[in-house]
Structure formats: structure tokens, C-alpha cells
MIDOSE-1310 file (N, C-alpha, C; in nm, 2 decimals, decimal comma, always signed):
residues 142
xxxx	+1,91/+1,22/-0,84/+1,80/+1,27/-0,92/+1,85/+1,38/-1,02; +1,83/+1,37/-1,11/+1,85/+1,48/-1,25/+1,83/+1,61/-1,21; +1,85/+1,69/-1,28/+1,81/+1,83/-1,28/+1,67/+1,85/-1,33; +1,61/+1,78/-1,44/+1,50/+1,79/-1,51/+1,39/+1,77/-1,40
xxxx	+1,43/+1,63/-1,31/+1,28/+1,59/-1,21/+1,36/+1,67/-1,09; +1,40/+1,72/-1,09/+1,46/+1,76/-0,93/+1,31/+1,87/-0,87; +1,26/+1,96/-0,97/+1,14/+2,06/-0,95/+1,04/+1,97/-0,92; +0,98/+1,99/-0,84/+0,85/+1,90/-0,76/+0,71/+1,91/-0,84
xxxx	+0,68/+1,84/-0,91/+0,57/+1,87/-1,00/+0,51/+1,85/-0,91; +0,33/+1,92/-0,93/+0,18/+1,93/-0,85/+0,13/+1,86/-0,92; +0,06/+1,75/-0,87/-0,01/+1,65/-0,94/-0,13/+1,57/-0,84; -0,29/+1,59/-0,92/-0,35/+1,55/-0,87/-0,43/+1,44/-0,95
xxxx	-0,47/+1,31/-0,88/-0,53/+1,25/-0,95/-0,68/+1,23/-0,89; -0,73/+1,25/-0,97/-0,88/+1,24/-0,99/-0,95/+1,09/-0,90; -1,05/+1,11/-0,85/-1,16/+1,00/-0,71/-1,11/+0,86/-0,85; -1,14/+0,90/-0,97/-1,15/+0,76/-1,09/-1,05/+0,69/-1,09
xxxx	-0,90/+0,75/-1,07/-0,80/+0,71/-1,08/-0,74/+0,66/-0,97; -0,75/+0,73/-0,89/-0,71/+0,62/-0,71/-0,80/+0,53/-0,74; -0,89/+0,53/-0,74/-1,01/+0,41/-0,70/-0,97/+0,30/-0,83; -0,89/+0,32/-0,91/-0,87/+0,23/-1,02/-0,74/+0,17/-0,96
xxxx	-0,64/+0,28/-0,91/-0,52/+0,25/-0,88/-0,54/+0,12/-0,79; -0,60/+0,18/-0,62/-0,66/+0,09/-0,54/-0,72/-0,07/-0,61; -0,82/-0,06/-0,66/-0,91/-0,16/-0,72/-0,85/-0,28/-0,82; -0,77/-0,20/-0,89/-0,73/-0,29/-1,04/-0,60/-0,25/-1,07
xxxx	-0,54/-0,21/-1,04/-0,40/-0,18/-1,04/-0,39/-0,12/-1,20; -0,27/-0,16/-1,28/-0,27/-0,09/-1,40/-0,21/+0,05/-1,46; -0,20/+0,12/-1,52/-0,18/+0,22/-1,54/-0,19/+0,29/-1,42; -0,29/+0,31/-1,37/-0,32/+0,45/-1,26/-0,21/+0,37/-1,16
xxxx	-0,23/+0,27/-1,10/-0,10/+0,23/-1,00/-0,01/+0,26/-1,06; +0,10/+0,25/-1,17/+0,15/+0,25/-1,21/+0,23/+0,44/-1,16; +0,17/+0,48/-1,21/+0,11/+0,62/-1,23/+0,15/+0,68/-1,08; +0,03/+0,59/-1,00/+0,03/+0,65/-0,85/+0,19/+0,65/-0,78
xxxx	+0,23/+0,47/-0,82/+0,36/+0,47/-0,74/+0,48/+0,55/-0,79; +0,50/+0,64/-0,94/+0,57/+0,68/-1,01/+0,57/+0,81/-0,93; +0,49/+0,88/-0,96/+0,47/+0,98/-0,81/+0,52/+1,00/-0,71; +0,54/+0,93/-0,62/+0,57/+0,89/-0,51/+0,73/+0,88/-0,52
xxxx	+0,76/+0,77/-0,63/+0,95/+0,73/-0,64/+1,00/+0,86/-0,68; +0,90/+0,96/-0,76/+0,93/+1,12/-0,77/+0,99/+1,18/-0,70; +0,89/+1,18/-0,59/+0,91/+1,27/-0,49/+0,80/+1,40/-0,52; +0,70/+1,36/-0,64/+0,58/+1,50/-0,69/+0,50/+1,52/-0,56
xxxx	+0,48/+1,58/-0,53/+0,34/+1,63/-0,46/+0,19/+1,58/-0,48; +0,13/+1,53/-0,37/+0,01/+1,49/-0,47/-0,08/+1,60/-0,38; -0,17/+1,63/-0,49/-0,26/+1,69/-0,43/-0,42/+1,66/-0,41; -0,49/+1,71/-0,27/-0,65/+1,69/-0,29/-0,73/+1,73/-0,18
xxxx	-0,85/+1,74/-0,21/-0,92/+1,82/-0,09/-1,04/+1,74/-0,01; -1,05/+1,76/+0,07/-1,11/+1,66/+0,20/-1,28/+1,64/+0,10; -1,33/+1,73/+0,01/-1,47/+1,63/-0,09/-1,39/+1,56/-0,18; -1,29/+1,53/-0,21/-1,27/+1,43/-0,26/-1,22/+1,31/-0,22
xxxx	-1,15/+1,38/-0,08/-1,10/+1,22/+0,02/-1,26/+1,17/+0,06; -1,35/+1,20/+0,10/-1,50/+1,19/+0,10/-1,54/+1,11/-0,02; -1,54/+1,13/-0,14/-1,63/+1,06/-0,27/-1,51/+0,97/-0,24; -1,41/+0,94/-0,26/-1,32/+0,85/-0,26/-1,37/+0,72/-0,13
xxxx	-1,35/+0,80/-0,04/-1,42/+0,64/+0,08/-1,55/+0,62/+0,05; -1,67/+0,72/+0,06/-1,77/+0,66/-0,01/-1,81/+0,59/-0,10; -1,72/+0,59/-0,19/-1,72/+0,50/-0,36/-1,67/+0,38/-0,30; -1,55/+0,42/-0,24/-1,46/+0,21/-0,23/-1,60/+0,18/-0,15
xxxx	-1,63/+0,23/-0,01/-1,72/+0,14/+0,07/-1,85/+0,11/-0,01; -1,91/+0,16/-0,08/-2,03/+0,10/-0,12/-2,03/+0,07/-0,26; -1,94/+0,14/-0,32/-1,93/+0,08/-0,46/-1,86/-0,05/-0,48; -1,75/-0,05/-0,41/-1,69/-0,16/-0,45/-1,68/-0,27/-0,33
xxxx	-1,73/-0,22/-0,25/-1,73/-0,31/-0,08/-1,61/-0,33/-0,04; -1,52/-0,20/-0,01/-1,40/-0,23/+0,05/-1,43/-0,22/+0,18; -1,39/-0,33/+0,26/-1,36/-0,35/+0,37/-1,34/-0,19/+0,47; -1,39/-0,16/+0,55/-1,36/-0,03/+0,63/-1,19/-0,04/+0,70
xxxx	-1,17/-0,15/+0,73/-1,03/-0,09/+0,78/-0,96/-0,08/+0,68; -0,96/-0,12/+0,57/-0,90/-0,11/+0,41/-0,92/+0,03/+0,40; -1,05/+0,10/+0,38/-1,11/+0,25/+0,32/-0,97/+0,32/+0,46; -1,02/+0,28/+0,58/-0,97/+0,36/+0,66/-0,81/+0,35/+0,68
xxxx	-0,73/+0,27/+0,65/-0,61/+0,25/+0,59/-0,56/+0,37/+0,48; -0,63/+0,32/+0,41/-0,61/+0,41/+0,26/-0,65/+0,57/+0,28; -0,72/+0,59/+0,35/-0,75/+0,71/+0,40/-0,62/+0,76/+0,48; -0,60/+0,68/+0,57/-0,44/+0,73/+0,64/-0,29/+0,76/+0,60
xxxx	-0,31/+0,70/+0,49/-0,20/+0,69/+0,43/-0,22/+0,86/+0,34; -0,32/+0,86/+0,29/-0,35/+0,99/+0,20/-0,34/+1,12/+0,31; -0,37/+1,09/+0,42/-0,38/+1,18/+0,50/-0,21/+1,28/+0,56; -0,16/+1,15/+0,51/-0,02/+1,15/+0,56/+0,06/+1,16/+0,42
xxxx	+0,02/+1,15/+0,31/+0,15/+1,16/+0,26/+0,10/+1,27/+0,12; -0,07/+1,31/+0,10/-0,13/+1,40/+0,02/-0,12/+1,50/+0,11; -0,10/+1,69/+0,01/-0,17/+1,80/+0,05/-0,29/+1,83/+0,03; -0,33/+1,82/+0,15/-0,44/+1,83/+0,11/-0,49/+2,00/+0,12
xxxx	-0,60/+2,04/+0,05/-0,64/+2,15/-0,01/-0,78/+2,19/+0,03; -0,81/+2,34/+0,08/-0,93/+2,36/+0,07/-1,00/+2,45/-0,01; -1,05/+2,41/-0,11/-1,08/+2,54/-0,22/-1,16/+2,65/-0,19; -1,11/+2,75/-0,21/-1,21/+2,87/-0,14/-1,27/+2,95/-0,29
xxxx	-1,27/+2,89/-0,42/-1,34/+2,92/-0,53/-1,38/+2,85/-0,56; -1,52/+2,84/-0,63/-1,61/+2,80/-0,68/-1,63/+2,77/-0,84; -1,60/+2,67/-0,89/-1,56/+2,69/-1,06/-1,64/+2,61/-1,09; -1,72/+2,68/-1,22/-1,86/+2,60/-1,30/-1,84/+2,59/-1,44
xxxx	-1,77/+2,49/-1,46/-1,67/+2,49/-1,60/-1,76/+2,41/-1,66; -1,77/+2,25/-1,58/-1,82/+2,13/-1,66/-1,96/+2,08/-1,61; -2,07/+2,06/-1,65/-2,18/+1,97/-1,66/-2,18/+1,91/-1,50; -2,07/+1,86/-1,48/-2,10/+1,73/-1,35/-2,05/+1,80/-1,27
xxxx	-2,10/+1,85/-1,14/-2,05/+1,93/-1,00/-1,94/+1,84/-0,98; -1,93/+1,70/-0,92/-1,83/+1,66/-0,91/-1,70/+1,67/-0,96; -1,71/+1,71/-1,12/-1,60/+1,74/-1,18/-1,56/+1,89/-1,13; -1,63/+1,94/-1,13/-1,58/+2,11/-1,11/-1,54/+2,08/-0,95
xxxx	-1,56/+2,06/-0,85/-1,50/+1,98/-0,72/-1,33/+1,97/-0,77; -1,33/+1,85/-0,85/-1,22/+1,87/-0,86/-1,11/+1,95/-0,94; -1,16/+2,03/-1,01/-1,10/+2,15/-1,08/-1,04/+2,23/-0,95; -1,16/+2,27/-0,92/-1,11/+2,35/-0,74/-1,00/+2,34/-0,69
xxxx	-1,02/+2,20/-0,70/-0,90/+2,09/-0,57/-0,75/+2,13/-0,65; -0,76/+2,10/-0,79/-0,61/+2,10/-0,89/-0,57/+2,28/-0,85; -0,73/+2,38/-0,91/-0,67/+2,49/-0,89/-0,61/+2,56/-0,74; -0,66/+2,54/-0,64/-0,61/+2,59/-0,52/-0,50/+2,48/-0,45
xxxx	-0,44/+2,39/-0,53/-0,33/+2,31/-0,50/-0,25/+2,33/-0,60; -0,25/+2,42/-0,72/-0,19/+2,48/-0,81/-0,11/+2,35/-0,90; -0,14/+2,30/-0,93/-0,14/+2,19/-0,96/-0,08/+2,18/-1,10; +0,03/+2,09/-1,17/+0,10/+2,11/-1,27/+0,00/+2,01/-1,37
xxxx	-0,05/+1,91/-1,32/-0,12/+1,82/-1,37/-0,24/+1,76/-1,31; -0,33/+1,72/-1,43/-0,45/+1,66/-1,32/-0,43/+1,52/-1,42; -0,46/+1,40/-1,32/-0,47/+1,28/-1,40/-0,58/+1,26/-1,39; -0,68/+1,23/-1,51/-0,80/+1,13/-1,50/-0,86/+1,06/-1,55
xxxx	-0,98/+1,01/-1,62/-1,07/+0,94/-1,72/-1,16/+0,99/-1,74; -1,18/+1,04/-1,64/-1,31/+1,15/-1,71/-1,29/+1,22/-1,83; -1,41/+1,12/-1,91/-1,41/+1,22/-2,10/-1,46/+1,37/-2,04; -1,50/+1,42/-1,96/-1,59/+1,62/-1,94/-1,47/+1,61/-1,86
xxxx	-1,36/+1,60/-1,83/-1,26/+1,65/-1,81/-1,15/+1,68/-1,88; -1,07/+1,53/-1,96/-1,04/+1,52/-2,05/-1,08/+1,62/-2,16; -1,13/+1,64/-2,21/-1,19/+1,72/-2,29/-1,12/+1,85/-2,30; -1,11/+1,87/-2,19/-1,07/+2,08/-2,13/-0,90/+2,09/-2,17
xxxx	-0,86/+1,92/-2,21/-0,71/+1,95/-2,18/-0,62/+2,02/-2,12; -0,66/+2,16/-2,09/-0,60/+2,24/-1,99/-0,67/+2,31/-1,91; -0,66/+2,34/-1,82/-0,76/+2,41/-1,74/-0,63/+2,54/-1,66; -0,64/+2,66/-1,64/-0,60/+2,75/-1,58/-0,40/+2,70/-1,58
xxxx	-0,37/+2,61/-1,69/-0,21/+2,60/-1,69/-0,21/+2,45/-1,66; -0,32/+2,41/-1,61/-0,30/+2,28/-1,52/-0,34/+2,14/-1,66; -0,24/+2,09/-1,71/-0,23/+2,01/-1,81/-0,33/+1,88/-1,76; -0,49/+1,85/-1,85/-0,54/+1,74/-1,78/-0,54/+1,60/-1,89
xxxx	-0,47/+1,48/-1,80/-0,44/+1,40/-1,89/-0,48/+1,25/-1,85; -0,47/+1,15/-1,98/-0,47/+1,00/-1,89/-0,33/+0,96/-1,79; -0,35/+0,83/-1,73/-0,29/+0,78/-1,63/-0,12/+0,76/-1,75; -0,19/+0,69/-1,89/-0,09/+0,67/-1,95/-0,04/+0,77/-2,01
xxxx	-0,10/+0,86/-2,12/+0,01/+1,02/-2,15/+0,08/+1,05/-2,03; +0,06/+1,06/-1,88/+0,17/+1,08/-1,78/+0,27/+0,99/-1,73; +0,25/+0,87/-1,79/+0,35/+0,76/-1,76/+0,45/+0,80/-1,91; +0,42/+0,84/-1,98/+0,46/+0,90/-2,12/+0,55/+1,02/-2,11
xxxx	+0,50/+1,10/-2,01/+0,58/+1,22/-2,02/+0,69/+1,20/-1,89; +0,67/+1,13/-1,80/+0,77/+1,09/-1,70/+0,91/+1,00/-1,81; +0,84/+0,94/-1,91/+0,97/+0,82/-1,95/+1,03/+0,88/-2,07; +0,98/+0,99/-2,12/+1,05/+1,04/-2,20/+1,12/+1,19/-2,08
xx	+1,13/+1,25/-1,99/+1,19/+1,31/-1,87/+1,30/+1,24/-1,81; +1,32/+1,10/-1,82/+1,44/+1,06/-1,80/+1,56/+1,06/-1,85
């Protein structure tokens, strides 16, 4: 491993972006497994391991041993976080949820699709971007 990636970047990706990774592969998979061959950190907090199984199970009808699979694997290989501040940045509570999550996991990045996220581009240092600008900044890091 280089010297450049050798530092463990904090990286959280947003309920939109697993659930895309999971669902449709693409960029966010792309994205998710890039992570991982890292060695980054991912980060997230037990309301968003929550909107995450609730979404696959009734949004998309994933199968429960599937949700509960995918759950275990996050459980085992995510830090997970409990935010003890309360941040009222954006319009959608769910968003500010996960601001929490990025800030009390100190997080170097947040990945998502949310335009009321997107929008903030930065939040408290924590750079917020799509699936692809971070497949962008990993390939030019090599």
C-alpha cells in the first residue's frame, strides 16, 4: 500500500447509497467494495442501520434473511456510532440523522445522493460527495 492511502480515511455512506449498492449495483457498489480493498473505515449509527433494513424490507422486499445477512455483515465490519449531538442543518430530520452519524464518526467523507445533502458540500470538514466524485478522488490517489 502507498504512503498516500496508507492513512485510514472515515467514510460514511448514506441509507441511499448502500441500498443502491445492495439493490443495483453500479457506482455505489463500486464505491462500497473500493472501501473495503482500502482498508477505510466505514462509518454509521444503529438509526441508520434501522432506516436501512426498514427500506430493503418494505421498500424493496428484500427477503429477511437477506436484510438480516446484510445487517451482519455491517455489524461486523462498520463502526458503528452513537451521536450524542443533535444537528438541525437540513429540512429532512433524516438527513440531519445522518450528519450526526458522519460528525460523531469524524468522518473524512460522506457519500450520497441526496440533492439537501449534496448541496452543504461540506459539513464540519467532512467533504459530502456522489458515489462517483469518490471513485474520482480514489483513482486519481493512486
Amino acid at each position: 500500500m502507498n504512503s498516500v492511502m496508507a492513512e485510514s480515511h472515515r467514510v460514511l455512506l448514506d441509507t441511499n447509497i448502500l441500498i443502491s449498492a445492495f439493490v443495483y449495483g453500479g457506482k455505489p457498489e463500486q464505491a462500497l467494495r473500493l472501501i473495503f480493498e482500502k482498508g477505510f473505515i466505514l462509518v454509521t449509527s444503529s438509526i441508520l442501520i434501522g432506516e436501512l433494513t426498514r427500506t430493503l424490507l418494505n421498500k424493496f422486499k428484500v427477503s429477511l434473511s437477506d436484510v438480516l445477512a446484510i445487517e451482519k455483515v455491517i455489524n461486523e465490519t462498520f463502526q458503528i456510532v452513537y451521536p450524542s449531538q443533535t444537528i438541525k442543518v437540513v429540512r429532512d430530520e433524516t438527513d440531519n440523522r445522518v450528519l450526526e452519524a458522519a460528525v460523531a464518526g469524524r468522518c473524512d467523507y460522506l457519500i450520497t445522493g441526496d440533492k439537501d445533502l449534496l448541496i452543504l458540500k461540506e459539513y464540519r470538514g467532512i467533504k459530502i460527495i456522489k458515489p462517483a466524485q469518490f471513485l474520482k478522488i480514489l483513482e486519481v490517489r493512486k
